[in-house]
N, C-alpha and C positions, 0 to 999 in steps of 0.2 A: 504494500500500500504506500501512497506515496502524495503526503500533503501537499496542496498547493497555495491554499487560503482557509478559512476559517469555516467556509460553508462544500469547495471545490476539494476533495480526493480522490484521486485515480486507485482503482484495482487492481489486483495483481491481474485478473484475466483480461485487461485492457492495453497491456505492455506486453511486449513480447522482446526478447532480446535472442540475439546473431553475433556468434563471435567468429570474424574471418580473419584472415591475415593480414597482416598490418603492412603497408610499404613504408619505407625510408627506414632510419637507421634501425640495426639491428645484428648487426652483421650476418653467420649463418645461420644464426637463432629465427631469424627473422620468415624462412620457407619452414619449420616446425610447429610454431606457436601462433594461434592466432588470439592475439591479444587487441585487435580494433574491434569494438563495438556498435552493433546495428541495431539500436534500440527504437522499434517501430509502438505509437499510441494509437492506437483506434478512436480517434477525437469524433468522428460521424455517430457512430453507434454508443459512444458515450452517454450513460443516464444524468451523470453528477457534472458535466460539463451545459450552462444553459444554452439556448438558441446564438443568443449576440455575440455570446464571446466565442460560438464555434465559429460564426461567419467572421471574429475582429479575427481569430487564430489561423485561420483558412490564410488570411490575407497577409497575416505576418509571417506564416511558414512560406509562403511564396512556393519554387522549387522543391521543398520538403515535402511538401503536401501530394499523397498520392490519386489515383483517380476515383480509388475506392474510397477515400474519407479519412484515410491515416496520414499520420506525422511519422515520419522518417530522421532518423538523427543518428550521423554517425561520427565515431570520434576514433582518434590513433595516432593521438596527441603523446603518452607514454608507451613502453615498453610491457608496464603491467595493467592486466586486464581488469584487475578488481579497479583501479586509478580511470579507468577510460571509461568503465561503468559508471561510478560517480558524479564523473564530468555530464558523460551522458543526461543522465538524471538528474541533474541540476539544470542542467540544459532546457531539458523539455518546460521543466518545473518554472523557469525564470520565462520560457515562450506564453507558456499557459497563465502566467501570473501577468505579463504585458497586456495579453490579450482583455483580460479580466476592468483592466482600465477604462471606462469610457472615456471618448475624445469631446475636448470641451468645444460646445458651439459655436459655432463663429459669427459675431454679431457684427451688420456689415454698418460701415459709417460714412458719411457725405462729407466730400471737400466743402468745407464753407464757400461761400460764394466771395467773401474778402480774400481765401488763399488762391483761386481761381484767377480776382483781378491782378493779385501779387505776382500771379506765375507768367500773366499778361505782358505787363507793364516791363518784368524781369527781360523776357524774352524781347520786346522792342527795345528795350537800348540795349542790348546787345547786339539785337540788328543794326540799332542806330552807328553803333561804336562802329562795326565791320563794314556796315556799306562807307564808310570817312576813309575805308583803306585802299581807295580807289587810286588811278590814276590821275597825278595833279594836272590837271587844264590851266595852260598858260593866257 
């Protein structure tokens, strides 16, 4: 089981984890042990996960997100597997906890109509200035 917030926890039968082989260092350790972690959440069919945040989570896994409804996260960042599990799981936990945020509305505002004549007035002398840079007539 794995807390996310106060009212949000995932089950163990909503997690699933994949240990493959890890690339980069290693040396010949590295074609034996598979210590990178493929921990997949089944965010669609989640009961304890509500509507909003499945769709904010959809949009903030981006790429993770598979076509079935799960979250995909992989890590092989260390050497050892229990360390990339962690990571993993902190991972999702910190996705699912972003998600959980609602985004503050955005209240739209009008240029004053004094910053409008400001923006005017600005832009003709500067016209004024630049059109003086003319050729002098004798």
């Amino acid at each position: 089981m794995l807390r996310i917030t106060d009212t949000i926890t995932l089950e163990d039968w909503e997690l699933t984890e994949q240990f493959v082989r890890a690339s980069g260092p290693g040396g010949q350790n590295v074609n034996k042990v598979a210590s990178a972690v493929e921990l997949r959440f089944e965010a669609e069919r989640s009961p304890n996960v509500p509507g909003p945040v499945k769709a904010r989570l959809k949009r903030l896994a981006g790429r993770r997100w598979t076509k079935d409804g799960a979250v995909v996260i992989q890590v092989d960042e260390t050497r050892h597997q229990a360390r990339n599990r962690e990571i993993a799981r902190d991972r999702l936990a910190e996705l699912v906890r972003k998600a959980t945020e609602t985004p503050k509305k955005r209240i739209k505002t009008r240029v004053s109509l004094n910053q409008k004549r400001k923006r005017v007035e600005a832009k003709k002398r500067r016209g004024d200035i630049k059109a003086l840079r003319g050729k002098v007539e004798e």
